[in-house]
Residue, then its C-alpha position, 0 to 999 in steps of 0.5 A: x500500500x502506498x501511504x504517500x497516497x493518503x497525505x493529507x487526505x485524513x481531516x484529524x492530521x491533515x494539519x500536522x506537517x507532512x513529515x508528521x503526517x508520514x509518520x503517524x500514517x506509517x504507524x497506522x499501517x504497522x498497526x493495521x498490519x498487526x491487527x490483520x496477522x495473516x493478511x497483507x494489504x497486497x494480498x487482501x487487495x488480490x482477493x478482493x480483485x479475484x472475487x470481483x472478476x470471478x462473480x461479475x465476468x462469471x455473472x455476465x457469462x451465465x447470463x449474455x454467453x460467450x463474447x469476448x468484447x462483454x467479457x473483457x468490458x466486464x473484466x474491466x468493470x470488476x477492476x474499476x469496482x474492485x479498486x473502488x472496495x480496495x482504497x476504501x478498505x484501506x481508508x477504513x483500516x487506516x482511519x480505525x487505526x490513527x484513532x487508536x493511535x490517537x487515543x494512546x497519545x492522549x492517555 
């Protein structure tokens, strides 16, 4: 995952310096990570792809047949979705875990 991706994109950080922001960010994700023991985001991310594909190339084959152009647009249209559920999945792990950070520092 790329964490440079999500400077300034958090509204309880985006005040801090982008150094900071790195870290705290950096430290989310250590955090996310440890929190999802045998997975990686990369690898989340991967299943997330295959599903998509399988159940909407899978769904356009049962129900239009055999056309290479409906499977490739659907082939495409699983990416475009699954990119959509991978960065919110990210945000939503990343947000989860800047709070705990958040409520450490304040204890």
């Amino acid at each position: 995952m790329n964490i440079k991706a999500y400077l300034d994109y958090f509204s309880d950080i985006s005040h801090l310096a982008r150094d900071q922001q790195y870290l705290l960010l950096e430290q989310a994700h250590n955090e996310a990570c440890s929190r999802l023991k045998p997975l990686s985001f990369n690898s989340i991310a991967l299943l997330i792809r295959t599903i998509f594909i399988v159940i909407i190339t899978g769904g356009c084959y049962l129900f239009f047949g055999y056309s290479i152009v409906l499977l490739m647009m659907s082939v495409l249209l699983a990416l475009l979705i699954a990119r959509v559920v991978i960065t919110e999945f990210n945000s939503a792990m990343l947000t989860k875990s800047l709070e705990k950070i958040s409520l450490k520092k304040s204890l």
